[in-house]
matplotlib code that plots the C-alpha trace (Angstrom):
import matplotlib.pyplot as plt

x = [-8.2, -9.5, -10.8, -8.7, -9.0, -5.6, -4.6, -2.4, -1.1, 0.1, 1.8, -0.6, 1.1, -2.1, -1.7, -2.8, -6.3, -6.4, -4.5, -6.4, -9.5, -8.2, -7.3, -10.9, -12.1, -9.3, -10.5, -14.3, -13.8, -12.0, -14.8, -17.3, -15.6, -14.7, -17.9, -20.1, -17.5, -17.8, -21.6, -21.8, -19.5, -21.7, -24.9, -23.3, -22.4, -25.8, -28.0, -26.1, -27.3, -25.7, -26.6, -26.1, -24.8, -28.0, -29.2, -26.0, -26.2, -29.4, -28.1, -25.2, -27.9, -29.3, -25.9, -24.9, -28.6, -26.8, -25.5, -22.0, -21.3, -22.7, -19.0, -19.6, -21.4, -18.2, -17.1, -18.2, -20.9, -20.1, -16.9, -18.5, -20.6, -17.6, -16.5, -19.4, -19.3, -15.1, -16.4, -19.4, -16.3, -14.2, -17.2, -17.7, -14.4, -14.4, -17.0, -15.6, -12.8, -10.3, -9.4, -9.4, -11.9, -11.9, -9.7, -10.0, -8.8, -5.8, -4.5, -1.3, -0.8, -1.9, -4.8, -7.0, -10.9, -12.4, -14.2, -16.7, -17.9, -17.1, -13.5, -11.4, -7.8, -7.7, -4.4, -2.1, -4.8, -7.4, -11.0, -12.8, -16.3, -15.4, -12.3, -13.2, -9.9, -8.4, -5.5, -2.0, -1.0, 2.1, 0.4, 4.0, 1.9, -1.0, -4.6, -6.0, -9.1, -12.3, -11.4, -13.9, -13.4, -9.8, -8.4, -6.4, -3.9, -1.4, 2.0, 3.1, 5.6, 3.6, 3.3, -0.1, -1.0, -3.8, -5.0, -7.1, -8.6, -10.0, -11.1, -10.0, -9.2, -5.3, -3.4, -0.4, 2.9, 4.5, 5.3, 4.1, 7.9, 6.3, 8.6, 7.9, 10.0, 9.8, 10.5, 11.5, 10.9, 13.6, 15.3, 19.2, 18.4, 15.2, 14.1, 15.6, 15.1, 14.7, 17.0, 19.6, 19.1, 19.4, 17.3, 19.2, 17.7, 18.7, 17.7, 16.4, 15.3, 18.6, 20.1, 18.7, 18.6, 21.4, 20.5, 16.7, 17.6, 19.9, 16.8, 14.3, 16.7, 16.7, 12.7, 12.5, 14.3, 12.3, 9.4, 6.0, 4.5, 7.3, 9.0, 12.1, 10.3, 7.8, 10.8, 12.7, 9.3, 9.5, 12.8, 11.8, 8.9, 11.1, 13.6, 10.5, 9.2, 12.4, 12.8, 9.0, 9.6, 12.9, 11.4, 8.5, 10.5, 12.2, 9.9, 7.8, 11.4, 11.7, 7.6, 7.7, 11.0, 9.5, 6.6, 8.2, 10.0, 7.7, 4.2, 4.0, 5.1, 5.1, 5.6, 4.8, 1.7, 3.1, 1.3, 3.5, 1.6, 1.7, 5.5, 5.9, 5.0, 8.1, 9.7, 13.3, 12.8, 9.9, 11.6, 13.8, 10.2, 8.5, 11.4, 11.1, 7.4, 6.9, 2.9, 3.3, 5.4, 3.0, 0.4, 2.7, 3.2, -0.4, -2.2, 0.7, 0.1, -3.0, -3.3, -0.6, -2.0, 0.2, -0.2, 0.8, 0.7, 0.6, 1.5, 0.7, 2.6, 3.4, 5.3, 8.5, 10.1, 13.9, 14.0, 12.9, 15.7, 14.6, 16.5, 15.1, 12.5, 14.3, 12.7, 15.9, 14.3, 18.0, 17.5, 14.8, 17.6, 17.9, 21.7, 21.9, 22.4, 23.7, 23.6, 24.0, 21.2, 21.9, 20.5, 21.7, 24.1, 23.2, 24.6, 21.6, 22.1, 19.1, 17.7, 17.8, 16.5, 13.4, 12.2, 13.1, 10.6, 8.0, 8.4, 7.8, 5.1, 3.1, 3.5, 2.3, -0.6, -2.4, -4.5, -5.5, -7.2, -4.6, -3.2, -4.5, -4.5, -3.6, -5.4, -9.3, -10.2, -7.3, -7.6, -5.3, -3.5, -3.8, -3.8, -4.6, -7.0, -4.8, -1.3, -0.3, -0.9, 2.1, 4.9, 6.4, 9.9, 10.4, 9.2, 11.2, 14.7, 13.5, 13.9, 17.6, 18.6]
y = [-10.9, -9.6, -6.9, -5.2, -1.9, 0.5, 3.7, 6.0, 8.9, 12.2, 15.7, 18.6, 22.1, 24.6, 28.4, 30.5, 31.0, 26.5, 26.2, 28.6, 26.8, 23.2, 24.1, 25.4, 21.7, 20.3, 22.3, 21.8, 17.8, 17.8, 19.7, 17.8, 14.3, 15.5, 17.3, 14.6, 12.2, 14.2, 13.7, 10.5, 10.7, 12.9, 11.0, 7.1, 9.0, 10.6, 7.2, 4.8, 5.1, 7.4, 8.4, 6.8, 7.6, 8.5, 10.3, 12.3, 13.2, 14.8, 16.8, 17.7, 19.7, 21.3, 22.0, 24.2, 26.2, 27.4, 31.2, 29.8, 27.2, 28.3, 28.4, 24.6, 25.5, 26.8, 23.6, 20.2, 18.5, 15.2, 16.0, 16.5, 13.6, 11.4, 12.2, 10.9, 7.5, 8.0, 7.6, 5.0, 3.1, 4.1, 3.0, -0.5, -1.1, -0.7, -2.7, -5.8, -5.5, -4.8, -0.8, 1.3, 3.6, 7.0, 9.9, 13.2, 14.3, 17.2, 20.2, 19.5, 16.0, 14.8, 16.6, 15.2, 15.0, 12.6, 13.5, 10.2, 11.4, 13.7, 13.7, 13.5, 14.1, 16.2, 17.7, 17.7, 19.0, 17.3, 18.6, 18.4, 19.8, 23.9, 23.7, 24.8, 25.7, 22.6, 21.8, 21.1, 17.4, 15.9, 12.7, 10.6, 7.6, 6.7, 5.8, 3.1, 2.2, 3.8, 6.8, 6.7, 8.7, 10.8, 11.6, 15.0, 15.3, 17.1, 16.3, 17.9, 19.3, 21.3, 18.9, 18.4, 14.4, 13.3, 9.8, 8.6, 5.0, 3.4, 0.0, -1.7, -4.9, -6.1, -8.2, -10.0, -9.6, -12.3, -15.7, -18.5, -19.9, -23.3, -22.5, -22.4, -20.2, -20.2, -16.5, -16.4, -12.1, -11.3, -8.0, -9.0, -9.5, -8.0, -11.3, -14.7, -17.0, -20.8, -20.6, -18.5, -15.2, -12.9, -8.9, -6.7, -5.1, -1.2, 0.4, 3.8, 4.7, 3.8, 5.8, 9.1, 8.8, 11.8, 14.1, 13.6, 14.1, 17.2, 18.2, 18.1, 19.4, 22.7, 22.7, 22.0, 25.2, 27.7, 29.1, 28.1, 30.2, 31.9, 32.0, 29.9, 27.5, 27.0, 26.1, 24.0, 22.0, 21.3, 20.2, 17.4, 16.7, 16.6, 13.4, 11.6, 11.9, 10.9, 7.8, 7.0, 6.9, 5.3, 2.6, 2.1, 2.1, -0.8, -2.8, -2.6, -3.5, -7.1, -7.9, -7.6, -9.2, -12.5, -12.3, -12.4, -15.4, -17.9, -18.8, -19.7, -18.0, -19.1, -16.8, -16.6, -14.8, -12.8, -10.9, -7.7, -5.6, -8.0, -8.0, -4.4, -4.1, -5.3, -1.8, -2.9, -3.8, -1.9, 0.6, -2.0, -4.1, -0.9, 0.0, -3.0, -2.9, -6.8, -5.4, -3.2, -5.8, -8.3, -6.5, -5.6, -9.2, -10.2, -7.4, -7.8, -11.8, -11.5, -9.2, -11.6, -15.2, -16.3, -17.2, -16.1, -19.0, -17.8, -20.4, -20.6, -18.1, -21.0, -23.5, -23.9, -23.0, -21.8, -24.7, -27.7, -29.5, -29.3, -33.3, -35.5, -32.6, -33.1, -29.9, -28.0, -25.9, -24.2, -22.2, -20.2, -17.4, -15.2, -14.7, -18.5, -18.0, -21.6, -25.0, -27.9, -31.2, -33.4, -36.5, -36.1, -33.7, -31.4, -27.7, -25.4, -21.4, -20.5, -18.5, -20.4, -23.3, -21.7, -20.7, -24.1, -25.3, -22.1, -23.8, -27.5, -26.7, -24.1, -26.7, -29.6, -28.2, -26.1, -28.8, -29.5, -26.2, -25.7, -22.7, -18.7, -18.1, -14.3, -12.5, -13.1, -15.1, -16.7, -20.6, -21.9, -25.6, -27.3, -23.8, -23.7, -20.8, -20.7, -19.4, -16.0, -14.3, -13.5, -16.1, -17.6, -17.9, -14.1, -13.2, -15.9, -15.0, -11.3, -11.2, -12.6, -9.8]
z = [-23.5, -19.8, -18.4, -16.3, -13.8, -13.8, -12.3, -14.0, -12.3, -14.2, -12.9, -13.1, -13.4, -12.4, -12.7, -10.0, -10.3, -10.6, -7.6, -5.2, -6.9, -5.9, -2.5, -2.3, -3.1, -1.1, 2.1, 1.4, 0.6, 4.0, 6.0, 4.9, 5.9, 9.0, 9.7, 8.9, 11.2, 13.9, 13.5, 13.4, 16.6, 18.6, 17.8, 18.4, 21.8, 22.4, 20.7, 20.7, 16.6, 13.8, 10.2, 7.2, 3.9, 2.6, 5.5, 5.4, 1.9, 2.7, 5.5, 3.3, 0.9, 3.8, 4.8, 1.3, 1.9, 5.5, 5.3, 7.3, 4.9, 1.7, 0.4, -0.3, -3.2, -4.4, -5.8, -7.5, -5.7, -6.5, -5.1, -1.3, -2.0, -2.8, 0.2, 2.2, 0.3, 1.6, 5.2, 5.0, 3.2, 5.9, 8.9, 6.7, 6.8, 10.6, 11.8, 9.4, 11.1, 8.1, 9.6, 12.5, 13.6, 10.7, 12.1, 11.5, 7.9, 8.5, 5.8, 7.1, 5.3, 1.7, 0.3, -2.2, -3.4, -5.7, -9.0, -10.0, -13.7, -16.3, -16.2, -19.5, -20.7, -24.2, -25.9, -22.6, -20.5, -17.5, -18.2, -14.6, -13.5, -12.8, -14.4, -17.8, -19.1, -18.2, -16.3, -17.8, -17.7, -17.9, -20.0, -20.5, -21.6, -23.6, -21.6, -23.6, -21.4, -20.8, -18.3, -15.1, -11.7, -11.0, -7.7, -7.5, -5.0, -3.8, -1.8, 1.6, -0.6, -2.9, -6.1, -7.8, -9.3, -10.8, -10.7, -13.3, -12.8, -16.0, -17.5, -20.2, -22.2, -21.5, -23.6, -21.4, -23.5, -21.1, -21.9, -20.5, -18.6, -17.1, -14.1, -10.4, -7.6, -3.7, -2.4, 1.1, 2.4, 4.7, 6.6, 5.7, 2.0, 0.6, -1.2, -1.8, -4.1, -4.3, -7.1, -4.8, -6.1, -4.1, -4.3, -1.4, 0.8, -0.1, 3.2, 2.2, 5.0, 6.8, 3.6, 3.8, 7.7, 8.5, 5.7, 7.1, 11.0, 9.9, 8.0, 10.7, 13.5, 11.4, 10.8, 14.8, 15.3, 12.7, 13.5, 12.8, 9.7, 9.0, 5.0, 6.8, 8.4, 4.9, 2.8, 5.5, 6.0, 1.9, 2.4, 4.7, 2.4, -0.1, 1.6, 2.8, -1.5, -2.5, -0.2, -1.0, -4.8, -4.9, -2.7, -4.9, -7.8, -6.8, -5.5, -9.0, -10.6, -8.3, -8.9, -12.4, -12.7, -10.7, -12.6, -16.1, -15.5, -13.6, -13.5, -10.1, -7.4, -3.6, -0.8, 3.2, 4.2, 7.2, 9.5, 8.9, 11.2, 14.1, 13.2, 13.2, 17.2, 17.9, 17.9, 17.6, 13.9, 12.7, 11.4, 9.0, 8.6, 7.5, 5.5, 3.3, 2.6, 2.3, 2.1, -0.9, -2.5, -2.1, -3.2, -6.6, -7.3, -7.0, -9.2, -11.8, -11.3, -12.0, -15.1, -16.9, -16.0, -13.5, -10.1, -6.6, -4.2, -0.2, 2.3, 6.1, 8.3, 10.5, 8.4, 9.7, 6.3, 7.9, 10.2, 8.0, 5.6, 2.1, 1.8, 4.6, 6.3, 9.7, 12.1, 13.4, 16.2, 16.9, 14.3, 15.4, 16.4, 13.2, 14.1, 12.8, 9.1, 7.8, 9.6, 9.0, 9.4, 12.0, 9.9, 6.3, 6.9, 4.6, 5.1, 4.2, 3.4, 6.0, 3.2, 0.5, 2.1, 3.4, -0.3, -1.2, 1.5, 0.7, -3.0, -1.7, 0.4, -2.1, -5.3, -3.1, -0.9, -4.3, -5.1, -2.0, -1.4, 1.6, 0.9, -0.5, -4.2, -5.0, -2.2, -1.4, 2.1, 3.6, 3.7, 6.6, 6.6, 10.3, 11.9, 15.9, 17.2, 20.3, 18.3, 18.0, 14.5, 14.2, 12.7, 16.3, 14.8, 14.1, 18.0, 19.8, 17.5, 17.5, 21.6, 21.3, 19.3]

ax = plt.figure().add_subplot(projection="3d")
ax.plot(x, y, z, "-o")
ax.set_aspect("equal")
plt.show()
């Protein structure tokens, strides 16, 4: 039995009075971050030096004591101070290197504010500092951990969530398989297999393309603040929510499915991002969300006692035989789906034979320390400082296309 931290998000229905009191900690939760960036902007530019957290949560008091902005009183404190610790987080993550610089928080997009303490889910309804009456909660499933901070949020097209993150103790229900698999991440087909099965790629984007360009070409001819141009804009939200969740949906579908039915699972570490500046796939690398699914297999590795096995970006894994490990450098072109090896003659699926290889390579390089276990520091096999970070194969067949 382990410890585990999980999020579980639940519709909130808020009457009036609730919703004009959430958009009040919505727009003060946003002020604050954005005021305090700006801050920190002005005084790097004027110093060379800017604030901490701590210094900033003292200015925030003196802040609430101001005639223009004693509004912020208003709302939950630890809200505004939650957002602070959002942007130290935000400026840490910066200067390591794993973000870009904070921008400036806009109305126009998701809204949300953080709640740290006090937060507790009773008879269908979410109890949160100034909400007394409670909100109603759409609780479809039981929280069995020990609740700790919620985030309230609300979508560009007018729905309210709550996410409430808790710890507690999680008991695996899956089985122990003693199998291994290879999982090769491509565009054509969403995942392949070292076994040959095959997860399509379903394209939503691509599938809800004409109903959302038909949709926006109305909203671009409405006019701004107007009823008409309100409920066209929801519209749009609503195709971009739908493509969103049916995406998700999915991909939670093909991690859980892997993770059922293998204890070991190998996959390339791509560098999606340096991938995604190529802009004639982007869209269709975007669109598949290799990230997010990796992300899904790890966590839900993790909590069951299996393991997630990332190889080097750079191992020729499409070009290699799986038989005699003859390197076939013709078949850098992605247009090149089978071939056949020169030496043993061997006719490979390109696919297929690169989870073969991503299987190979994963199982015999683990206890060597050569490769990253489920996330943490990346440990690299025989890497070169000089290459690109990006996997050379998908640049070099990318620029045939």
């Amino acid at each position: 039995m382990r410890k585990i931290h999980r999020t579980y998000k639940f519709r909130l229905y808020p009457n009036r009075e609730q919703a004009e009191l959430l958009a009040r900690h919505f727009g003060c939760a946003r002020f604050v971050y954005n005021h305090f960036l700006n801050q920190r902007k002005e005084q790097y530019r004027l110093t060379g030096k800017s604030d901490n957290f701590y210094a900033q949560e003292r200015s925030l008091t003196e802040l609430k004591k101001q005639e223009a902005t004693t509004w912020l009183k208003e709302v939950n404190s630890q809200s505004l101070q939650f957002a602070l610790r959002s942007l130290e987080t935000a400026y840490t993550n910066f200067f390591k290197k794993r973000a870009m610089f904070p921008n400036f928080k806009s109305k126009h997009s998701k809204n949300s504010f953080t709640v740290p303490q006090h937060v507790s889910i009773v008879g269908g309804r979410l109890f949160l500092p100034k909400f007394k009456e409670g909100i109603k909660c759409h609780v479809h499933r039981e929280i069995t951990g020990k609740v700790g901070k919620a985030t309230i949020s609300k979508t560009p097209s007018g729905k309210y969530f709550v996410s409430v993150f808790t710890e507690e103790e999680y008991v695996t229900s899956v089985k122990k398989s003693g199998k291994s698999v290879g999982v090769d991440m491509g565009l054509k087909d969403l995942l392949i297999t070292s076994e040959g099965e095959i997860f399509k790629n379903n394209r939503y984007v691509k599938r809800y393309e004409s109903k959302l360009a038909k949709a926006q070409r109305h909203l671009s001819r409405k006019k701004k603040g107007s009823r008409g141009f309100e409920n066209q804009r929801l519209k749009v939200s609503r195709l971009h929510e739908k493509i969103a969740n049916s995406r998700a949906d999915y991909l939670h579908k093909c991690s859980i499915s892997l993770v059922r039915r293998y204890d070991t699972i190998c996959i390339e570490d791509l560098n999606v991002k340096g991938m995604e500046k190529n802009h004639r796939l982007a869209k269709s690398i975007t669109d598949a969300s290799w990230g997010i699914f990796v992300s899904m297999l790890t966590y839900k590795a993790e909590w069951n006692g299996k393991k997630v096995v990332k190889i080097d970006r750079y191992f020729p894994s499409s070009q290699t035989c799986n038989v005699c490990g003859y390197v076939n450098k013709h078949t850098k072109d992605l247009s090149v789906r089978e071939w056949e090896c020169p030496v043993c003659h061997t006719h490979h699926d390109r696919d297929v034979n690169a989870a073969i290889n991503i299987l190979r390579f994963g199982l015999n390089h683990t206890s060597a320390g050569a490769v990253d276990y489920t996330g943490g520091e990346e440990v690299r096999a025989d890497l070169s400082e000089s290459r690109s970070s990006a996997k050379p194969e998908a640049y070099k067949s990318l620029a045939c296309g």
